[in-house]
C-alpha positions as MATLAB code, in Angstrom:
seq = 'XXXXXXXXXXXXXXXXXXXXXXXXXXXXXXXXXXXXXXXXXXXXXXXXXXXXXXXXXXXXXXXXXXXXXX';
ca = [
       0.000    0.000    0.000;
       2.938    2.552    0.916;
       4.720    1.995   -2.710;
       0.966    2.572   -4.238;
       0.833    6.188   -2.338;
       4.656    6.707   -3.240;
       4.070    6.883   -6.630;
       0.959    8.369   -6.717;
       2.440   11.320   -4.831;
       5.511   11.358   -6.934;
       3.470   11.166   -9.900;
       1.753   14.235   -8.792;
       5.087   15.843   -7.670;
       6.200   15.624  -11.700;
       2.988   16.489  -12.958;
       2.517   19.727  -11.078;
       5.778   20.635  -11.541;
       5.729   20.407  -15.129;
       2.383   22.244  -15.462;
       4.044   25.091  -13.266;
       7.147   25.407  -15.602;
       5.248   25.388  -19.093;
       2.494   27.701  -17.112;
       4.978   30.399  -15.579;
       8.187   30.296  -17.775;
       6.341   30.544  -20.650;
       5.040   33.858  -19.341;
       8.676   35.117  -19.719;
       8.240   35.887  -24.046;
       4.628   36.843  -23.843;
       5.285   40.455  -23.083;
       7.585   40.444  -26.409;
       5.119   38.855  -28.376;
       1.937   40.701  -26.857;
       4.291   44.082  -27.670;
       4.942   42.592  -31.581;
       1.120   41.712  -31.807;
      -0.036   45.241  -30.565;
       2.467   47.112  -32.625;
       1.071   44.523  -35.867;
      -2.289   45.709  -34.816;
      -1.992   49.325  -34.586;
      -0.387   49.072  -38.132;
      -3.486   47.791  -39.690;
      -5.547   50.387  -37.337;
      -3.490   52.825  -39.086;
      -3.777   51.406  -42.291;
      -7.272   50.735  -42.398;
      -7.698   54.575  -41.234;
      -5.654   55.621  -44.148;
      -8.032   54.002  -46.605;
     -10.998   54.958  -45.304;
     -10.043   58.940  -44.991;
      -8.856   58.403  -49.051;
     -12.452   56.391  -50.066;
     -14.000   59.131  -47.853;
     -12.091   62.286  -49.741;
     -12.871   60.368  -53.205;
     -16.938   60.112  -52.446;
     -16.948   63.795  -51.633;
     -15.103   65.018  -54.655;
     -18.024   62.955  -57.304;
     -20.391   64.378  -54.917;
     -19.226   67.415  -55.425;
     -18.405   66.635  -59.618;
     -22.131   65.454  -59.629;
     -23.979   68.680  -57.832;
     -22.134   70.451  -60.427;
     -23.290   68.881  -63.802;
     -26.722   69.350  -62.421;
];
């Protein structure tokens, strides 16, 4: 019965301790990569800001082309 619990427990010993170790040291390059990922999404914020301003410019100016040949 003791060698039963002894492994159990030791199983559970390795277990935890590799859950804690891919859990918390993997933390370590999320910063970097949450820093990369923001920086990739405020390009296409910027991007997609860009576009829209120049489709919003080029409706006004054939609004503006249509009023006058009316």
């Amino acid at each position: 019965m003791g060698k039963i619990v002894t492994v159990v427990l030791g199983i559970a010993v390795v277990v935890g301790g590799a859950y804690y170790v891919l859990n918390h040291l993997g933390d370590a390059s999320t910063p970097r990569e949450s820093s990369a990922a923001k920086r990739q999404l405020d390009n296409v914020h910027q991007a997609a800001d860009r576009i829209e301003s120049d489709a919003d410019k080029r409706a006004q100016e054939l609004d503006e082309k249509m009023n006058l040949a009316q």
